[in-house]
mmCIF file of the N, C-alpha and C atoms, coordinates in Angstrom:
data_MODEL
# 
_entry.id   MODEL 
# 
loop_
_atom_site.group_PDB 
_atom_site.id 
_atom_site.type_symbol 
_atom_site.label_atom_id 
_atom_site.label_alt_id 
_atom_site.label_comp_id 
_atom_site.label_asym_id 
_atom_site.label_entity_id 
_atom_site.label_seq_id 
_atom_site.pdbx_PDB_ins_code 
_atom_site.Cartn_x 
_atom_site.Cartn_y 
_atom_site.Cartn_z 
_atom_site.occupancy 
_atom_site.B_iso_or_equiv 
_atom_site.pdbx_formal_charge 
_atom_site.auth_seq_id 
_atom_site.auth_comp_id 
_atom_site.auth_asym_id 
_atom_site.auth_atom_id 
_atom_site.pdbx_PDB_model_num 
ATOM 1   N N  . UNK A 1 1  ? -9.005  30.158 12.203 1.00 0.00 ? 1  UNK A N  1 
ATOM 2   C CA . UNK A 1 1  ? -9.445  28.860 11.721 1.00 0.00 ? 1  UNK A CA 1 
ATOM 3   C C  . UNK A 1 1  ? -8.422  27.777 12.032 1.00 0.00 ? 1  UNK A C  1 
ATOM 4   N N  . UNK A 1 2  ? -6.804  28.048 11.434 1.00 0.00 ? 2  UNK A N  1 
ATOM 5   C CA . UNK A 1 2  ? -6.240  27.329 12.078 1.00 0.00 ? 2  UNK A CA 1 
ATOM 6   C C  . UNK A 1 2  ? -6.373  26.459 13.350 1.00 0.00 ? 2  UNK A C  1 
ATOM 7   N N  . UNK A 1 3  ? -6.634  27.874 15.048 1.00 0.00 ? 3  UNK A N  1 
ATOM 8   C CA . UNK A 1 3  ? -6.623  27.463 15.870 1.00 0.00 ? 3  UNK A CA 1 
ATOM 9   C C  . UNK A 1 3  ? -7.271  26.671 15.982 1.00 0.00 ? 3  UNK A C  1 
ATOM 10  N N  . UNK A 1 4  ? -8.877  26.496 15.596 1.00 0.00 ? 4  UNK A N  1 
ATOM 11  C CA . UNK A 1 4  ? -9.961  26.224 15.700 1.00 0.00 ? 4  UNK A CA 1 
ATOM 12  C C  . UNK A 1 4  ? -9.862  24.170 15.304 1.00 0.00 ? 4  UNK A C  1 
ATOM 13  N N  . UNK A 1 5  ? -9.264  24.432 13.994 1.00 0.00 ? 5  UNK A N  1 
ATOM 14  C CA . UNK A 1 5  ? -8.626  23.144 13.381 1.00 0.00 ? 5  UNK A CA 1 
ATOM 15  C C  . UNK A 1 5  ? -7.738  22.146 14.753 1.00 0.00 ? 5  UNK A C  1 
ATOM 16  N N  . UNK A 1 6  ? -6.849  22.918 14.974 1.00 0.00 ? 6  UNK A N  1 
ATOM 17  C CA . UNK A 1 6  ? -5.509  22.579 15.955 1.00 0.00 ? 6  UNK A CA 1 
ATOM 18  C C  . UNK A 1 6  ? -6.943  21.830 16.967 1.00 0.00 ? 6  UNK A C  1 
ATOM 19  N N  . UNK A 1 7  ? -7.291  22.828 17.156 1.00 0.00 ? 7  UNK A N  1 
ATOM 20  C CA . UNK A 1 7  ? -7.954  22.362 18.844 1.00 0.00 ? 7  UNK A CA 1 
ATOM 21  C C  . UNK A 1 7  ? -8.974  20.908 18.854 1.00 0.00 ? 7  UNK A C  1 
ATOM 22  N N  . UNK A 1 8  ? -10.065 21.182 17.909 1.00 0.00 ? 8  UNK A N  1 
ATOM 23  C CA . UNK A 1 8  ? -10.407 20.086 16.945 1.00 0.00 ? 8  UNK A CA 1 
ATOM 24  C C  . UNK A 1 8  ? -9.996  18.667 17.036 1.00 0.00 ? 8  UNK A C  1 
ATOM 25  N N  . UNK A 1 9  ? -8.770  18.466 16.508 1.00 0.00 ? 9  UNK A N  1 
ATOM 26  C CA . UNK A 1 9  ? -7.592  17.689 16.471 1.00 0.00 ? 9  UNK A CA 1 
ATOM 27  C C  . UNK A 1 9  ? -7.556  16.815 17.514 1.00 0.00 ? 9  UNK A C  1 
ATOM 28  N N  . UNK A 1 10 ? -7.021  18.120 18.396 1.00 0.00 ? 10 UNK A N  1 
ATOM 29  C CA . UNK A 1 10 ? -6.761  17.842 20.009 1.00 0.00 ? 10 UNK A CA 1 
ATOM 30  C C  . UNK A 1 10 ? -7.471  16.802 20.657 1.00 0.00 ? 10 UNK A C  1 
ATOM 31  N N  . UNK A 1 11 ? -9.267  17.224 20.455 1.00 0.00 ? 11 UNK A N  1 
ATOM 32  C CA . UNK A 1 11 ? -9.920  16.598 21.162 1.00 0.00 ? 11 UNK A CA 1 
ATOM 33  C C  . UNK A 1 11 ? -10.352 15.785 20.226 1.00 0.00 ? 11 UNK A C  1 
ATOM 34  N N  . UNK A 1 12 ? -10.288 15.218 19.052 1.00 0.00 ? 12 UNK A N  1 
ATOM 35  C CA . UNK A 1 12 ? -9.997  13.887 18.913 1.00 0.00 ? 12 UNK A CA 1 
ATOM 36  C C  . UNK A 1 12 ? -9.102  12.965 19.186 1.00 0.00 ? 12 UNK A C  1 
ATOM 37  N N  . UNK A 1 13 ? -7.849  13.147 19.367 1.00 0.00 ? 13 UNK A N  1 
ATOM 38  C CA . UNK A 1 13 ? -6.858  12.318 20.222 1.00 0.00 ? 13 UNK A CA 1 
ATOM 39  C C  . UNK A 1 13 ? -7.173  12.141 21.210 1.00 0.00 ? 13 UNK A C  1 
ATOM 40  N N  . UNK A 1 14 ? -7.707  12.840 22.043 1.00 0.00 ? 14 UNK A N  1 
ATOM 41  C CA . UNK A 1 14 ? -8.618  12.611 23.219 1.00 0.00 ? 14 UNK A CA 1 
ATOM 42  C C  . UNK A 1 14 ? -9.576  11.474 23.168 1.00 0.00 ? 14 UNK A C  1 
ATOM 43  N N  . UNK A 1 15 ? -10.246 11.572 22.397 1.00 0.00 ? 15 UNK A N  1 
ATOM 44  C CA . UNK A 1 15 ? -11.569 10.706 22.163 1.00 0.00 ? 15 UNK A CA 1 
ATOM 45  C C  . UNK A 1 15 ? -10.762 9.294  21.829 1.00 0.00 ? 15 UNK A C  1 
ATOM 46  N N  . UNK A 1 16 ? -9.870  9.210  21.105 1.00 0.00 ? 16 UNK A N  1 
ATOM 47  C CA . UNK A 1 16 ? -9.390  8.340  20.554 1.00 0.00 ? 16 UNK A CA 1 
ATOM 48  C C  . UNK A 1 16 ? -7.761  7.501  21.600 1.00 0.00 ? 16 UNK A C  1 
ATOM 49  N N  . UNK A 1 17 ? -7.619  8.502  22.373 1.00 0.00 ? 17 UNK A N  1 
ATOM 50  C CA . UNK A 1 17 ? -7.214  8.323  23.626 1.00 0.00 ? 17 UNK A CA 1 
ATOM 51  C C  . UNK A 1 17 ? -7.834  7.077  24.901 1.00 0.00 ? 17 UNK A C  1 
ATOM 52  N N  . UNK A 1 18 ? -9.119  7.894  24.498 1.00 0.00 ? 18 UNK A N  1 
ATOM 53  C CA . UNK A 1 18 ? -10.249 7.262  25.101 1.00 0.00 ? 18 UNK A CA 1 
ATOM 54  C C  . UNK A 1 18 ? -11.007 5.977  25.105 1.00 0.00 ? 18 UNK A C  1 
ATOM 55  N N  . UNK A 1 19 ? -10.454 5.393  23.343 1.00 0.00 ? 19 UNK A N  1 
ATOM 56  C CA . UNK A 1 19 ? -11.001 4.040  22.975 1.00 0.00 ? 19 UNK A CA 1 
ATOM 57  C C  . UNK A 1 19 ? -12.165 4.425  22.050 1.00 0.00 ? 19 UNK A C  1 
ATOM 58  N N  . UNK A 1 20 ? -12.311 5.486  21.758 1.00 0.00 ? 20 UNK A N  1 
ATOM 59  C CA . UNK A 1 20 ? -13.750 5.831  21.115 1.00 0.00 ? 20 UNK A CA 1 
ATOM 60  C C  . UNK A 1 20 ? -13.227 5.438  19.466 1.00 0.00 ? 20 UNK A C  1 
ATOM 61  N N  . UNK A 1 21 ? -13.684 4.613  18.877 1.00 0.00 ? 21 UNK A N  1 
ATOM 62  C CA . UNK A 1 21 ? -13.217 4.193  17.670 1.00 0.00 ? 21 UNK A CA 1 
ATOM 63  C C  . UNK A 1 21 ? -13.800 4.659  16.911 1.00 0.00 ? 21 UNK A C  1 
ATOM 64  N N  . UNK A 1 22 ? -14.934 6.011  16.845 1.00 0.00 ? 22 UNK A N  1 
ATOM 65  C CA . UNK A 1 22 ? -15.501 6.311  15.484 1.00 0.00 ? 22 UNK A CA 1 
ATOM 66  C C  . UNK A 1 22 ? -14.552 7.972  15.054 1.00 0.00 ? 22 UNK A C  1 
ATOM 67  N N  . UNK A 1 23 ? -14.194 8.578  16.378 1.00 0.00 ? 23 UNK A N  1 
ATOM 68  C CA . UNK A 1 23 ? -12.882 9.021  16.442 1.00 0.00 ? 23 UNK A CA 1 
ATOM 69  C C  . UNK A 1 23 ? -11.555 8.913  15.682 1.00 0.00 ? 23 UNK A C  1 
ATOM 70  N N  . UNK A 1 24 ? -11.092 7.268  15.726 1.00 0.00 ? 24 UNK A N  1 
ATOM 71  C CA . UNK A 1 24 ? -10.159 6.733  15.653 1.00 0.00 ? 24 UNK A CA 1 
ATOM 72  C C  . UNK A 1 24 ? -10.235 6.530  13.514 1.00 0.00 ? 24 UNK A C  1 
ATOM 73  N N  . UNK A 1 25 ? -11.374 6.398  13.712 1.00 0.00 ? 25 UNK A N  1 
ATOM 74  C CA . UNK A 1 25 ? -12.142 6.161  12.054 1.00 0.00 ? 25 UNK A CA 1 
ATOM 75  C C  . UNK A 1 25 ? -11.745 7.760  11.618 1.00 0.00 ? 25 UNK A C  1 
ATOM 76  N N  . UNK A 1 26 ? -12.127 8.653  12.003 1.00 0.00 ? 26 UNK A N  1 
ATOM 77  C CA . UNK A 1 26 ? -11.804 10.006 11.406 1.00 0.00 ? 26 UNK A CA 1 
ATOM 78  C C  . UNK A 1 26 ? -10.003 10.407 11.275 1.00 0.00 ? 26 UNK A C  1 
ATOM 79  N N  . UNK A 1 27 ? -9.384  9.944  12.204 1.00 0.00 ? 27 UNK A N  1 
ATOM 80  C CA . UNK A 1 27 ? -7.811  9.933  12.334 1.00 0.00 ? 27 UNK A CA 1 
ATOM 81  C C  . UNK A 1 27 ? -7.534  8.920  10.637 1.00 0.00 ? 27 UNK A C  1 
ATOM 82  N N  . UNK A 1 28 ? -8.072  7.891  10.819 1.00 0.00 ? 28 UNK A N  1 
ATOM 83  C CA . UNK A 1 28 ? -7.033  7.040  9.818  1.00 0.00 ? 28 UNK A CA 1 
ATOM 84  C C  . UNK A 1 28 ? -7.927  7.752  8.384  1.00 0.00 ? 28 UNK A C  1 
ATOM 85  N N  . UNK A 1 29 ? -9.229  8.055  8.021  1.00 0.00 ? 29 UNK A N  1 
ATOM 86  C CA . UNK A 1 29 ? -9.817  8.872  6.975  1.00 0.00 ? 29 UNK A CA 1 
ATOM 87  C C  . UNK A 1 29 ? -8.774  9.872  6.807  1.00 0.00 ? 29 UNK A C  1 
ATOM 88  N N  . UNK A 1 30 ? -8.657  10.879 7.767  1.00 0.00 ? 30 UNK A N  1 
ATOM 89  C CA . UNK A 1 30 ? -7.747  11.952 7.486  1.00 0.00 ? 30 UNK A CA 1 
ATOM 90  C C  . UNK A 1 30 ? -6.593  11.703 6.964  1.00 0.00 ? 30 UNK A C  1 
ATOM 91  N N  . UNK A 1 31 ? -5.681  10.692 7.586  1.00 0.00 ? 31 UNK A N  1 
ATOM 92  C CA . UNK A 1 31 ? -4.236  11.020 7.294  1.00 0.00 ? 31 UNK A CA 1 
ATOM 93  C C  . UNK A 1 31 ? -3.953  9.255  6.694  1.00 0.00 ? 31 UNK A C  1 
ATOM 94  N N  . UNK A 1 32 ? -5.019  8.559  6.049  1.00 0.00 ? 32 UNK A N  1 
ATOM 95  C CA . UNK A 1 32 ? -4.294  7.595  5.517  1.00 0.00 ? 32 UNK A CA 1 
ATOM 96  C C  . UNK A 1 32 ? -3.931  7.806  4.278  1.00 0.00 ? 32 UNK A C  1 
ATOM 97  N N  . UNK A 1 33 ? -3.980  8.900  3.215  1.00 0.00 ? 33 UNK A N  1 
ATOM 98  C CA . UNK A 1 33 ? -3.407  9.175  2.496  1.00 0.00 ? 33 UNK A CA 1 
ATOM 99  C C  . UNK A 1 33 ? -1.786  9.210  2.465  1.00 0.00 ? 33 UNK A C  1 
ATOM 100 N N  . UNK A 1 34 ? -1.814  10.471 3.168  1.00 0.00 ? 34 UNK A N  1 
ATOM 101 C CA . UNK A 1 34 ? -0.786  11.132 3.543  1.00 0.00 ? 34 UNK A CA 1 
ATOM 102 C C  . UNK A 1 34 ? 0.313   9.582  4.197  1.00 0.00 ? 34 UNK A C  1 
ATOM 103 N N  . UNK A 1 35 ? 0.141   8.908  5.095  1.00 0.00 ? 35 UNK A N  1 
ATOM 104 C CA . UNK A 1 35 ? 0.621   8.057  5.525  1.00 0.00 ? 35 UNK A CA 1 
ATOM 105 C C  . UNK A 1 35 ? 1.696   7.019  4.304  1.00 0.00 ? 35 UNK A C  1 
ATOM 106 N N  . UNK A 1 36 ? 0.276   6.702  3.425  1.00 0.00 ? 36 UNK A N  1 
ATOM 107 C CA . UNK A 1 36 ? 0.538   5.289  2.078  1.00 0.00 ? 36 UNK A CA 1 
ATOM 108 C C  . UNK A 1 36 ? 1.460   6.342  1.455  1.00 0.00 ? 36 UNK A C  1 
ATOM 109 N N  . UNK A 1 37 ? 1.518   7.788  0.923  1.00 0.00 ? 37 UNK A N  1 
ATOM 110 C CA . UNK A 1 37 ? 1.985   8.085  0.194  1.00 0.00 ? 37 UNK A CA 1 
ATOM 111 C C  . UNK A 1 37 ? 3.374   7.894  0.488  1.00 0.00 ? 37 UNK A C  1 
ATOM 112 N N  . UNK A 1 38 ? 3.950   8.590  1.702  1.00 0.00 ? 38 UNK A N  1 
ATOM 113 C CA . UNK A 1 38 ? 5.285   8.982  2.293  1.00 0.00 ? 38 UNK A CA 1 
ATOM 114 C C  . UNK A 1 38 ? 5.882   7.363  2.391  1.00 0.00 ? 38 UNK A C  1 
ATOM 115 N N  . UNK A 1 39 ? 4.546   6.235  3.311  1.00 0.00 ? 39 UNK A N  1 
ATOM 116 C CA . UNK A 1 39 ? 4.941   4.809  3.048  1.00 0.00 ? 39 UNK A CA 1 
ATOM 117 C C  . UNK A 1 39 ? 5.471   4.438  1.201  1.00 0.00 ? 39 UNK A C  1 
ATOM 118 N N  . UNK A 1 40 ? 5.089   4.801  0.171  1.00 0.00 ? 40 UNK A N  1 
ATOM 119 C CA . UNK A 1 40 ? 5.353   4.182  -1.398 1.00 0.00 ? 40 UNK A CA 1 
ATOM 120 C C  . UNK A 1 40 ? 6.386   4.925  -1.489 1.00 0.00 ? 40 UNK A C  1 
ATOM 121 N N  . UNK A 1 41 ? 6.822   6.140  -1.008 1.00 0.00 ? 41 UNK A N  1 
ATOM 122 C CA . UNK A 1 41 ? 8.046   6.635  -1.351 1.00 0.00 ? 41 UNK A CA 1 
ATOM 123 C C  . UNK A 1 41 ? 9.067   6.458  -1.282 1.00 0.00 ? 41 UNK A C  1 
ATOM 124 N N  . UNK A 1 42 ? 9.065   5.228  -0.040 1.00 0.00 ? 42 UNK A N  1 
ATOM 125 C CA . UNK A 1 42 ? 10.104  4.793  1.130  1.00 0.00 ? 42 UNK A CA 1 
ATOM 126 C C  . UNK A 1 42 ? 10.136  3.784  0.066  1.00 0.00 ? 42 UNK A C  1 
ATOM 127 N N  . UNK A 1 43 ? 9.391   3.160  0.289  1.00 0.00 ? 43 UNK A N  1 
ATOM 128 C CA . UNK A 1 43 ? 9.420   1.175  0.089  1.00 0.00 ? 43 UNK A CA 1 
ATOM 129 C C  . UNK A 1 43 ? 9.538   0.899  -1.427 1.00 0.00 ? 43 UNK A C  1 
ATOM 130 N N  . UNK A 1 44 ? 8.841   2.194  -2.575 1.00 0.00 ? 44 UNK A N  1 
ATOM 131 C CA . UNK A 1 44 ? 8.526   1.943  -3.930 1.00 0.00 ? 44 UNK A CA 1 
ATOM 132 C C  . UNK A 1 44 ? 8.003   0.500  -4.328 1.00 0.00 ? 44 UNK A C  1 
ATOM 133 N N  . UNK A 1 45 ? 6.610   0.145  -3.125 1.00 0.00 ? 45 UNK A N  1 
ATOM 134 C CA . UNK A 1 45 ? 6.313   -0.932 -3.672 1.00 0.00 ? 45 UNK A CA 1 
ATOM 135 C C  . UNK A 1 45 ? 4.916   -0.991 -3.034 1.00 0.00 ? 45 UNK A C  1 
ATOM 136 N N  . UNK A 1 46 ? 3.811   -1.244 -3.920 1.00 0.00 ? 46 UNK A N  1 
ATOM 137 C CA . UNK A 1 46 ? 2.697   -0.844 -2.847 1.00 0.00 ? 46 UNK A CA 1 
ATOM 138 C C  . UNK A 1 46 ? 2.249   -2.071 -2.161 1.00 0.00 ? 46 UNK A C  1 
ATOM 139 N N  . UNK A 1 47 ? 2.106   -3.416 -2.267 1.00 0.00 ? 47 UNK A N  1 
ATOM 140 C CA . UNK A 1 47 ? 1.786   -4.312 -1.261 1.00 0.00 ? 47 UNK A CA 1 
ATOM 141 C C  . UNK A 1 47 ? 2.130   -3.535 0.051  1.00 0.00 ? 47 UNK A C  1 
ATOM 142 N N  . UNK A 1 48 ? 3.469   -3.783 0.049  1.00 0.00 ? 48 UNK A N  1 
ATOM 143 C CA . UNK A 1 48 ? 4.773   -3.329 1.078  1.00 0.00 ? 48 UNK A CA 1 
ATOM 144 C C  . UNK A 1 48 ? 4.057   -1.714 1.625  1.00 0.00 ? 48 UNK A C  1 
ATOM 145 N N  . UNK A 1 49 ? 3.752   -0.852 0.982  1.00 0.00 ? 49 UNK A N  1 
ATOM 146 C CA . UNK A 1 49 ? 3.336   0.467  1.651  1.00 0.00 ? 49 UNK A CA 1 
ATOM 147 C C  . UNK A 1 49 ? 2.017   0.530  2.161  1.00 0.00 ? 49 UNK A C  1 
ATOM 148 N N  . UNK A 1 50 ? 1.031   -0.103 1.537  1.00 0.00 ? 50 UNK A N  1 
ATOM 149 C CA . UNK A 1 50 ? -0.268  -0.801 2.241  1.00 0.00 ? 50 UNK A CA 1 
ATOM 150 C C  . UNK A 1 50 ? -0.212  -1.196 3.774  1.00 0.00 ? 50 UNK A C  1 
ATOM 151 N N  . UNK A 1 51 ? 0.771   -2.135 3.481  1.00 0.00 ? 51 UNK A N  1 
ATOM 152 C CA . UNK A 1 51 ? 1.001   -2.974 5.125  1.00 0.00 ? 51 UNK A CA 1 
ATOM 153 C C  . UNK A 1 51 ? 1.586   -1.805 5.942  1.00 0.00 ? 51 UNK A C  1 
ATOM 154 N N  . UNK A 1 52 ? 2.752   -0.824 5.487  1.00 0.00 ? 52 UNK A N  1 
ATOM 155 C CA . UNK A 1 52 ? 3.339   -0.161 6.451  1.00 0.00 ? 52 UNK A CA 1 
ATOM 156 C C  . UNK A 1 52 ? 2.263   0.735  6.994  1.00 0.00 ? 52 UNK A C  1 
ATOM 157 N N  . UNK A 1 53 ? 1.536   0.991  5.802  1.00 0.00 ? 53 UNK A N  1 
ATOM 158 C CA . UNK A 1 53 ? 0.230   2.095  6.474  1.00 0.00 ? 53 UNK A CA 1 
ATOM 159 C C  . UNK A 1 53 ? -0.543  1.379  7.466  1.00 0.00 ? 53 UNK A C  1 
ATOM 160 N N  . UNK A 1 54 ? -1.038  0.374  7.743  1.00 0.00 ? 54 UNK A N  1 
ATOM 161 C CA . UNK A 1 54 ? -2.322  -0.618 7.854  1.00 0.00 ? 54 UNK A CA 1 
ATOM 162 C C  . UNK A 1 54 ? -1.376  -0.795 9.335  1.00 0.00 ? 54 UNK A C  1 
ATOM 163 N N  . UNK A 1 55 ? -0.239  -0.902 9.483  1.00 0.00 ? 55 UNK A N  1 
ATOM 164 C CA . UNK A 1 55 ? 0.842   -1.529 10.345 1.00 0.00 ? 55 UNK A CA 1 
ATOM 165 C C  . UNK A 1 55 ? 1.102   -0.175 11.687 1.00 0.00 ? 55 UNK A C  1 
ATOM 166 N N  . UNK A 1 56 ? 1.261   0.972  10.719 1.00 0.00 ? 56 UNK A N  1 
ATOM 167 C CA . UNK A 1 56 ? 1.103   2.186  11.484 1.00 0.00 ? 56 UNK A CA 1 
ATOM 168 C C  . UNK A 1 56 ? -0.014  2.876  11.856 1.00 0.00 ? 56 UNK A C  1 
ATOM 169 N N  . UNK A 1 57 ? -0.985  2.399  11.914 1.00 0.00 ? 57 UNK A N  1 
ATOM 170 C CA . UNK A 1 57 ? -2.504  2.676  12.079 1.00 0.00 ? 57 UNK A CA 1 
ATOM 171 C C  . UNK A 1 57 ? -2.497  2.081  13.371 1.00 0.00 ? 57 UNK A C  1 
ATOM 172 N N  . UNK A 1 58 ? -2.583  0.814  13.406 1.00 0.00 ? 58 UNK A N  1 
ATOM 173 C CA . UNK A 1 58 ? -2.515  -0.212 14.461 1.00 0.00 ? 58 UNK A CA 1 
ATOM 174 C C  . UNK A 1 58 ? -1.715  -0.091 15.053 1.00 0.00 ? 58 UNK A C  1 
ATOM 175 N N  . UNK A 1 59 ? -0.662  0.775  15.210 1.00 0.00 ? 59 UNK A N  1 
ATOM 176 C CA . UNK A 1 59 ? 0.312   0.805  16.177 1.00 0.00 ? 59 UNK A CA 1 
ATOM 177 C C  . UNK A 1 59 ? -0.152  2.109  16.774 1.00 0.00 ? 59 UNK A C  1 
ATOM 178 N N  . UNK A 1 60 ? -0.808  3.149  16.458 1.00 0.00 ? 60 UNK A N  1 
ATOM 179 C CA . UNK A 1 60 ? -1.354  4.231  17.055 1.00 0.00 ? 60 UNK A CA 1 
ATOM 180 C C  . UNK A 1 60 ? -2.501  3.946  17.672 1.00 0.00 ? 60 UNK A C  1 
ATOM 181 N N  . UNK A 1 61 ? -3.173  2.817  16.988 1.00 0.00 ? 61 UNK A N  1 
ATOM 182 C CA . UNK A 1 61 ? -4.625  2.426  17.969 1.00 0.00 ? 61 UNK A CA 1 
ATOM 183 C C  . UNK A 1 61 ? -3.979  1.522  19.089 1.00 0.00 ? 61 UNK A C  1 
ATOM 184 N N  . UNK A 1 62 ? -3.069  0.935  19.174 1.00 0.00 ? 62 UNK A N  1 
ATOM 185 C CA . UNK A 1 62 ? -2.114  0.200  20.316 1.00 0.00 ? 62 UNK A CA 1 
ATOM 186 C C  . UNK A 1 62 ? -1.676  1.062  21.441 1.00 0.00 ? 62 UNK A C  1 
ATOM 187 N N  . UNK A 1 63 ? -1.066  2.304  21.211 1.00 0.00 ? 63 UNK A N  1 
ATOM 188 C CA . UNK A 1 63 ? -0.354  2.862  21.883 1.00 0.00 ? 63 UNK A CA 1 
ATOM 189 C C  . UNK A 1 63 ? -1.162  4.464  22.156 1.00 0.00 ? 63 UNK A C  1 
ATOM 190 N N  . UNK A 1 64 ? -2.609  3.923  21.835 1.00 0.00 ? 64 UNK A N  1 
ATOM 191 C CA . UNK A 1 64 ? -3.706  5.519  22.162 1.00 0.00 ? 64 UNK A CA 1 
ATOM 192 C C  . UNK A 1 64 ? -3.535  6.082  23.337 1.00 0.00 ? 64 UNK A C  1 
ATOM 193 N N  . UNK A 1 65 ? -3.214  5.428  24.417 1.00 0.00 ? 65 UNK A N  1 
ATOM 194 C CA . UNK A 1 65 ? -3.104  5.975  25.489 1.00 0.00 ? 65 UNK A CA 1 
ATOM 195 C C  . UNK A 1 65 ? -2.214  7.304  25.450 1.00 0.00 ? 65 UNK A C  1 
ATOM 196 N N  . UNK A 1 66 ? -1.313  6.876  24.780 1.00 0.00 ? 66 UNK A N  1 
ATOM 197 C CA . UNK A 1 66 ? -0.273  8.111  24.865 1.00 0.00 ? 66 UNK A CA 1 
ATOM 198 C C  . UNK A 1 66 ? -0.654  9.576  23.519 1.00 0.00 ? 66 UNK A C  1 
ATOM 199 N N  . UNK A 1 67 ? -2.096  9.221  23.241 1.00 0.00 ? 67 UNK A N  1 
ATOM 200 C CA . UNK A 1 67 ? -1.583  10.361 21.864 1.00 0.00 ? 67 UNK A CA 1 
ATOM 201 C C  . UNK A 1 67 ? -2.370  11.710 22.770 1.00 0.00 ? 67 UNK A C  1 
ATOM 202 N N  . UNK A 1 68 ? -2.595  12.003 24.064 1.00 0.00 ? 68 UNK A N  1 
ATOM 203 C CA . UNK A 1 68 ? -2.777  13.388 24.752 1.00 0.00 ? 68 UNK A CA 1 
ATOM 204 C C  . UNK A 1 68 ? -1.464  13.663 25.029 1.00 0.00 ? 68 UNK A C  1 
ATOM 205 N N  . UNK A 1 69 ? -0.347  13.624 25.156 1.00 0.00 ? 69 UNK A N  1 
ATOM 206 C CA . UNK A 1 69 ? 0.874   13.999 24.473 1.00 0.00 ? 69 UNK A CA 1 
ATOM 207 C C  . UNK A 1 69 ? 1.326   14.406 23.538 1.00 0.00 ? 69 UNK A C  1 
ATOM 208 N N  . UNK A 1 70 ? 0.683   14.352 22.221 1.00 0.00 ? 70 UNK A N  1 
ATOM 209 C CA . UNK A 1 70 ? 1.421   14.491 21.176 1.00 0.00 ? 70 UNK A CA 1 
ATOM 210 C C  . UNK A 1 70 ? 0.493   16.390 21.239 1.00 0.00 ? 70 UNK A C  1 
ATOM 211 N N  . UNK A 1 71 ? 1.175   16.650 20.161 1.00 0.00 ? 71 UNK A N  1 
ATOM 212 C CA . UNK A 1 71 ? 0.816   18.403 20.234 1.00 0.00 ? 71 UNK A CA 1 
ATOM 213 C C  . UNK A 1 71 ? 0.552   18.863 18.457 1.00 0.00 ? 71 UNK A C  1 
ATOM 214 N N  . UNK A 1 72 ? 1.312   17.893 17.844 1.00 0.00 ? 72 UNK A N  1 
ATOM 215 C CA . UNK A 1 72 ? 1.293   17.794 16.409 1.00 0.00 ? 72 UNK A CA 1 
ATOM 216 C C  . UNK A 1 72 ? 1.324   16.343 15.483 1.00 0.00 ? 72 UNK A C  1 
ATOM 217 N N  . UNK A 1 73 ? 0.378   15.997 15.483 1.00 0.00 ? 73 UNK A N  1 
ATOM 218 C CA . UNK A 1 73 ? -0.377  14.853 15.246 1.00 0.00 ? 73 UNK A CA 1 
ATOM 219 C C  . UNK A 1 73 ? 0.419   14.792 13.665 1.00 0.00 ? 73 UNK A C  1 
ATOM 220 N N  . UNK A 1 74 ? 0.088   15.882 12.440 1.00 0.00 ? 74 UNK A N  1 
ATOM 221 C CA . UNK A 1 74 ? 0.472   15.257 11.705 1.00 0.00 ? 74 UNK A CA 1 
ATOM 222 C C  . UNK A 1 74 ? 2.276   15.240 11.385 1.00 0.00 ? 74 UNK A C  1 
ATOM 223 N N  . UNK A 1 75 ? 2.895   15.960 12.172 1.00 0.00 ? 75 UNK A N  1 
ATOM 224 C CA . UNK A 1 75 ? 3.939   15.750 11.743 1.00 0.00 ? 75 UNK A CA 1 
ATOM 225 C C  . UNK A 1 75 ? 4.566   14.281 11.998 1.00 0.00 ? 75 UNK A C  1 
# 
């Protein structure tokens, strides 16, 4: 299942690689939790961890070209 997950993954960075933004919608669903949280931990302020999330979203939809490179998305 893991693998199955991993691979999954994969070919959404792909898609989202690709410009496909409903893709790109499942990436920030998944891990905008995870993102705001580690962001409020840093900053202890949520305006401020909002934006860093909202800020790092947009910098991955900026720089999509490059996420068929990455191998571990959420780390």
């Amino acid at each position: 299942m893991a693998n199955n997950s991993l691979h999954n993954e994969q070919e959404l960075l792909l898609q989202v690689a690709r410009g496909n933004e409903t893709a790109f919608k499942q990436i920030v669903d998944t891990y905008w939790t995870k993102v705001y949280g580690q962001a409020l931990a840093y900053c202890k302020s949520v305006p401020q961890a909002e934006e860093l999330t909202q800020d790092t979203f947009i910098a991955i939809w900026m720089n999509r070209q490059k996420l068929p490179e990455v191998h571990h998305f959420a780390g």
